[in-house]
FIVEXDO-890681 format. One record per residue (C-alpha): chain; x, y, z. Coordinates in steps of 0.2 Angstrom, whole numbers. Layout:
<rs>
unit_c1_c2_c3
A_X_Y_Z;
...
</rs>
This chain:
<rs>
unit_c1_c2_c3
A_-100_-154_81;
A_-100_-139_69;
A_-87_-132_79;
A_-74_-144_77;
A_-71_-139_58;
A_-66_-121_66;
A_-54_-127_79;
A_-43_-136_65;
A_-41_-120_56;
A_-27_-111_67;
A_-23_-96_57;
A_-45_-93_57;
A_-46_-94_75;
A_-27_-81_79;
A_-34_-68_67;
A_-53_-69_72;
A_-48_-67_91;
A_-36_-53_87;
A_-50_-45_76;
A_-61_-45_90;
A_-49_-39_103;
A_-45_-24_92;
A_-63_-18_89;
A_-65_-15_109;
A_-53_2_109;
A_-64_9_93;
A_-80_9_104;
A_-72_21_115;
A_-59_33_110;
A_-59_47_94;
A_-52_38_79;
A_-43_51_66;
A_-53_42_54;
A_-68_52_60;
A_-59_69_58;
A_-52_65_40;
A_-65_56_32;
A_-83_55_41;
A_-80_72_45;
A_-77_76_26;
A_-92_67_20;
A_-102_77_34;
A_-95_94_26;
A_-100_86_7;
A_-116_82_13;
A_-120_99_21;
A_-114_108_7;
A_-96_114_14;
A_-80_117_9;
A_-72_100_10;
A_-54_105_8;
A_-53_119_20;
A_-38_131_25;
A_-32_121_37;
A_-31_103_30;
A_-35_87_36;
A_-42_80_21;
A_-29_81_8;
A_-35_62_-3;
A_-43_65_-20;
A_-62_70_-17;
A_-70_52_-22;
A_-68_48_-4;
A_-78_62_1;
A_-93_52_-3;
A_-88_35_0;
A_-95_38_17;
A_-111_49_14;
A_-120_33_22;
A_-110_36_40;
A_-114_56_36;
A_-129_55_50;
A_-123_43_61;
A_-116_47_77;
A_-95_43_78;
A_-92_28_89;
A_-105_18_80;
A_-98_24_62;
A_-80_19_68;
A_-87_2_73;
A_-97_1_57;
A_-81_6_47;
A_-70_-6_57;
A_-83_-20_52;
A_-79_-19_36;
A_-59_-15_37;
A_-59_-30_47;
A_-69_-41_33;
A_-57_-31_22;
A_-43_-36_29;
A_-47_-54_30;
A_-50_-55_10;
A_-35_-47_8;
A_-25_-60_13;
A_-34_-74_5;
A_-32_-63_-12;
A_-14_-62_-9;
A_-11_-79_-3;
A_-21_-86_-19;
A_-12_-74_-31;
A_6_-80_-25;
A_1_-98_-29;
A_-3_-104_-12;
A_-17_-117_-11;
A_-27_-122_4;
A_-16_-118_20;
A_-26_-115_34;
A_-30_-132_41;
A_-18_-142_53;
A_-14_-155_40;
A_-8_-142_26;
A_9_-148_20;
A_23_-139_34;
A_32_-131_17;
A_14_-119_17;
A_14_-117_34;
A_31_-109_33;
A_28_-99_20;
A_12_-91_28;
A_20_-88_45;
A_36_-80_38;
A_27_-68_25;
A_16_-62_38;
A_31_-59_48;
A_36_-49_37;
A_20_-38_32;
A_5_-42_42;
A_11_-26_56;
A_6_-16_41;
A_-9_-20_39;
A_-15_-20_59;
A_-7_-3_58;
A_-20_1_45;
A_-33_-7_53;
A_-29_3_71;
A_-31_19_62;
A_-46_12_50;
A_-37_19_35;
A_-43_18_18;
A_-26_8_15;
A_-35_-9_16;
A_-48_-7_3;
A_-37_1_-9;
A_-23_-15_-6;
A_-38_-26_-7;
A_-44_-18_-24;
A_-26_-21_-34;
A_-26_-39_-26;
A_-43_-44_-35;
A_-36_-34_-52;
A_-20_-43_-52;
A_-31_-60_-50;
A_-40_-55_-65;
A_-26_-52_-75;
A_-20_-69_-71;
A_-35_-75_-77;
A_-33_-66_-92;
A_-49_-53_-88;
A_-40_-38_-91;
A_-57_-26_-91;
A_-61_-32_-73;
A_-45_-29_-68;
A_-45_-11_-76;
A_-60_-7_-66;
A_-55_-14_-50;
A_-38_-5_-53;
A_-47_13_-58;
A_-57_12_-40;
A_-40_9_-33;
A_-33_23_-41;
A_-48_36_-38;
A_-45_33_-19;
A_-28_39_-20;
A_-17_44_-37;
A_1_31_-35;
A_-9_15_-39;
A_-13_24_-57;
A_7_18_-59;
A_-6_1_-65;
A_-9_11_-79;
A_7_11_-86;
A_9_-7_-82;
A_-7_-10_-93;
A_2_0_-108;
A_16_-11_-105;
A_7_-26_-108;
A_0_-20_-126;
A_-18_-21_-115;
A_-22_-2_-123;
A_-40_-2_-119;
A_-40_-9_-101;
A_-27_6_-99;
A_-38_19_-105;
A_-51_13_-96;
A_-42_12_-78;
A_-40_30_-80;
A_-57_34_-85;
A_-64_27_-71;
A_-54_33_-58;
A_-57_52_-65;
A_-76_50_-67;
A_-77_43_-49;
A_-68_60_-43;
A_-82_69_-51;
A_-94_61_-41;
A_-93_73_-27;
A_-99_87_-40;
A_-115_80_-41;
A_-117_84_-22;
A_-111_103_-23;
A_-97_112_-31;
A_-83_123_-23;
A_-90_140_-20;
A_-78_148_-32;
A_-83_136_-46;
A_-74_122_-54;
A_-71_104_-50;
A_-68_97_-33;
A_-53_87_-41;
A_-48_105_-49;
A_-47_109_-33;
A_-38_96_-26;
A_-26_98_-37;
A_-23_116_-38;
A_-21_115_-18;
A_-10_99_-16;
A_-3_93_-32;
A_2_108_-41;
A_15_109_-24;
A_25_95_-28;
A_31_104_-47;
A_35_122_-39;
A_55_126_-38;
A_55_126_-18;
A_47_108_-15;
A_57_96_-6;
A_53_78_-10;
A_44_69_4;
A_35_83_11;
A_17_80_14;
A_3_84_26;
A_12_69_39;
A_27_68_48;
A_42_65_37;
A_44_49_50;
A_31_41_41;
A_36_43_22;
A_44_27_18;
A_43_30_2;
A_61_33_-5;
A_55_53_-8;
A_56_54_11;
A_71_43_15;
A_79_55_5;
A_72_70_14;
A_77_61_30;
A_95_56_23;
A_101_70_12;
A_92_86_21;
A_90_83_41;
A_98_75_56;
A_92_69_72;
A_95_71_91;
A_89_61_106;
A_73_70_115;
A_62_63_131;
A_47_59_118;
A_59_51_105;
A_71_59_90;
A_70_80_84;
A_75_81_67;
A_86_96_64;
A_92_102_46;
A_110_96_40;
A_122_109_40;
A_131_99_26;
A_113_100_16;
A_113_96_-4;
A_102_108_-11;
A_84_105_-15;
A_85_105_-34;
A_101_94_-35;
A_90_79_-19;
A_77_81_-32;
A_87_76_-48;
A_95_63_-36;
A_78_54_-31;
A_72_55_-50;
A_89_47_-59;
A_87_35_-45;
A_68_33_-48;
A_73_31_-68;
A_86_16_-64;
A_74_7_-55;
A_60_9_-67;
A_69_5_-81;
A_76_-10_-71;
A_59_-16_-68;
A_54_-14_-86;
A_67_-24_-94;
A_65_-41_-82;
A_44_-37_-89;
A_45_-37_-107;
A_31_-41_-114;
A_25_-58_-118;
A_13_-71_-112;
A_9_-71_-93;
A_7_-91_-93;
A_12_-100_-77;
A_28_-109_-76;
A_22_-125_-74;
A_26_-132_-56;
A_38_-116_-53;
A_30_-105_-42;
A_27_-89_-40;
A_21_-86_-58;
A_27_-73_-69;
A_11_-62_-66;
A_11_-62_-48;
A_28_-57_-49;
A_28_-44_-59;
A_12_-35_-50;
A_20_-38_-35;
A_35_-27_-43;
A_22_-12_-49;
A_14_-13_-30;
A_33_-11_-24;
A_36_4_-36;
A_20_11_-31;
A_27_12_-11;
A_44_19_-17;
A_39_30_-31;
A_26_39_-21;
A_27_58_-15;
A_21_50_0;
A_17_31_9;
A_13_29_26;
A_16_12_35;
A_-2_8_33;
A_-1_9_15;
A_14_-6_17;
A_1_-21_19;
A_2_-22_1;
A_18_-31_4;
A_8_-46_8;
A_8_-51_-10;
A_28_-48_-12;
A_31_-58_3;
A_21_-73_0;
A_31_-74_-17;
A_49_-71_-12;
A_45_-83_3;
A_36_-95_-10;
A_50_-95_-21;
A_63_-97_-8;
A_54_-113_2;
A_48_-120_-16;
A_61_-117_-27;
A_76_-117_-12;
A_82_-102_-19;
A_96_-92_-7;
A_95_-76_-14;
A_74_-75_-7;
A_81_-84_7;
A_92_-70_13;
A_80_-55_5;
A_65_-62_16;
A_76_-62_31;
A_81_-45_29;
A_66_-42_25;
A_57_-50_41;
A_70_-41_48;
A_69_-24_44;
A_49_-26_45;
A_52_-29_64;
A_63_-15_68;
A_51_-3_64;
A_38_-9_78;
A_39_4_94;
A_47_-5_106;
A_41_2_123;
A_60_-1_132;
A_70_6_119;
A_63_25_120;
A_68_30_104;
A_74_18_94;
A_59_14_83;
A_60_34_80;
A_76_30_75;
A_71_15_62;
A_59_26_55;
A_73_38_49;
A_83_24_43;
A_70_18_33;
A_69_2_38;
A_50_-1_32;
A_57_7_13;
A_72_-6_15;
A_59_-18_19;
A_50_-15_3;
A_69_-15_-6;
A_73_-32_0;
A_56_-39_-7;
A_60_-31_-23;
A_77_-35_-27;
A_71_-55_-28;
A_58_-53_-37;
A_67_-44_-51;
A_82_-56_-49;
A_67_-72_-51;
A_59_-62_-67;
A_76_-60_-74;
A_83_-80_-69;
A_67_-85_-79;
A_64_-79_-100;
A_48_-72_-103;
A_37_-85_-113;
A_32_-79_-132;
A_14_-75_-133;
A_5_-85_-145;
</rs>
């Protein structure tokens, strides 16, 4: 008898037993999550150099001590602790997302078939990210997780919770602090002070542990070896410790695009310089005026006003507009790997939402492009190399476009309400 309730939740039962199928290969094989991260922690905790010459650990220090716990446990139990919690993770992601786009109760067999549609066509569209972060236990997850429970207390008006969930987000990795300026936008001064605050002080944490052997700060550090790169003369916009194949961010599309072409080889594509190459300085003054259209864009359909709901039109304002700033935070970045992607969640269930709610075509079309695009980029094991191919397309940053184009076009359709 108790387990008749689970068998009339479908979408409990397909994710639990994929869950479980894809805990089995962690209890087995060297994640890089141990190399990047456990090991870092190990090297904090021992009192080493935790960005050493030859990098593998390249993330602000805070996640250096995130797994100090794990420091003296041996690596296939720490991978199966951490996938654990990824896994629980990942679950509340979803929930979070799917509550913040307006959906209501779905996963039972009775749920209206509109809900049912939107749930299977959003995770259609973005769920392959956030197995891909879950395969390589990336810190992806948590961090996607943190901005969904911030923008759920900015619905709710709780704009100091969702500065501090917001500042954790941002201490793991430095585009979510793109919050930040949302919060200035919004006249909500304090909270914006205090995301950053936070997700400094968190970076000094590591300090309390040791300090680099030349002195300083660790984030001094970090930023002197990593940061201070992307300003100098010579930097070309997408380079970062990863293959240029996996910046989907528009900085490395327009690597790909403007600098480099590719050529069949028996393990997939070899990228080659353009012999038709624009210069360095004139594909970064391209990617920033571009990055300045888009932003401006942006803020116009989000002047400021109240973030009430639209009565019975869903998705509300608020969730469209976070889902926008989670959008600029995968294009705008230096860098965003397809793990990092599972934050489309949100943007899907909305656009989806909106088209299956409020019929619109425009989100029709957007979400089908999107879908589609989403799916091109999975490796395909008869077509040797053409998810290679995708991948220097774009297709998961055109993904991410398609998600963004509706939800400006529904913010701009709809006048923002005066604040009283």
């Amino acid at each position: 008898m108790p387990l008749r309730p689970i068998f009339t939740r479908p979408y409990t039962l397909i994710l639990g037993a994929i869950l479980i199928l894809m805990v089995f290969p962690h209890m087995w094989r060297h994640d890089e999550w141990t190399d990047v991260y456990l090991d870092t922690s190990r090297r904090l905790a021992a009192g080493q150099d935790i960005y050493p010459p030859i990098p593998n650990f390249v993330y602000p220090p805070f996640s250096a001590i995130l797994f100090l716990p794990l420091a003296w446990v041996p690596d296939k139990p720490a991978q199966v602790i951490w996938y654990v919690a990824s896994a629980i993770a990942l679950v509340l992601l979803v929930k979070a997302a799917w509550s913040l786009s307006g959906g209501n109760q779905v996963d039972r067999l009775d749920a209206p078939a509109a809900e049912h549609v939107i749930a299977v066509l959003a995770c259609l569209c973005a769920m392959r990210f956030a197995f891909n972060a879950l395969g390589h236990l990336s810190l992806d997850l948590i961090i996607a997780l943190m901005l969904m429970y911030g923008g759920l207390a900015a619905v709710n008006g709780r704009w100091m919770r969702t500065a501090v969930w917001w500042g954790f987000a941002a201490a793991f990795k430095g585009p979510p602090v793109l919050f930040a300026g949302y919060l200035l936008w919004r006249r909500q001064w304090g909270p914006a002070i205090v995301m950053v605050l936070l997700a400094v002080t968190l970076n000094l944490l590591p300090d309390l542990i040791h300090r680099p052997a030349e002195g300083g700060l660790w984030v001094q550090r970090w930023n002197r070896q990593y940061v201070q790169a992307l300003g100098q003369a010579d930097y070309k916009p997408g380079f970062w410790y990863t293959d240029i194949l996996n910046n989907q961010s528009l900085a490395g599309g327009f690597n790909r695009w403007f600098l480099t072409t590719f050529s069949a080889v028996p393990d997939g594509i070899r990228l080659t310089p353009r012999p038709d190459a624009m210069s360095v300085a004139s594909l970064r003054h391209l990617l920033y005026a571009v990055d300045a259209v888009i932003c401006l864009i942006a803020a116009a359909v989000m002047m400021p006003g109240s973030l009430r709901s639209w009565g019975d039109q869903a998705p509300s304002r608020a969730s469209l507009e976070i889902s926008i700033v989670m959008l600029l935070i995968l294009l705008f970045s230096p860098v965003s790997s397809p793990s990092l992607f599972c934050i489309l969640l949100l943007p899907a269930f909305c656009v989806t939402r909106a088209a299956v709610r409020r019929r619109a075509w425009f989100c029709w079309i957007s979400i089908v492009l999107a879908i589609l695009a989403s799916t091109a980029s999975h490796n395909l094991g008869f077509a040797r190399t053409f998810n290679r191919e995708m991948l220097w397309l774009g297709v998961i940053t055109i993904s991410a476009t398609m998600l963004l184009l509706p939800c400006v076009w529904l913010l701009a359709s709809q006048p923002a309400v005066v604040a009283e």
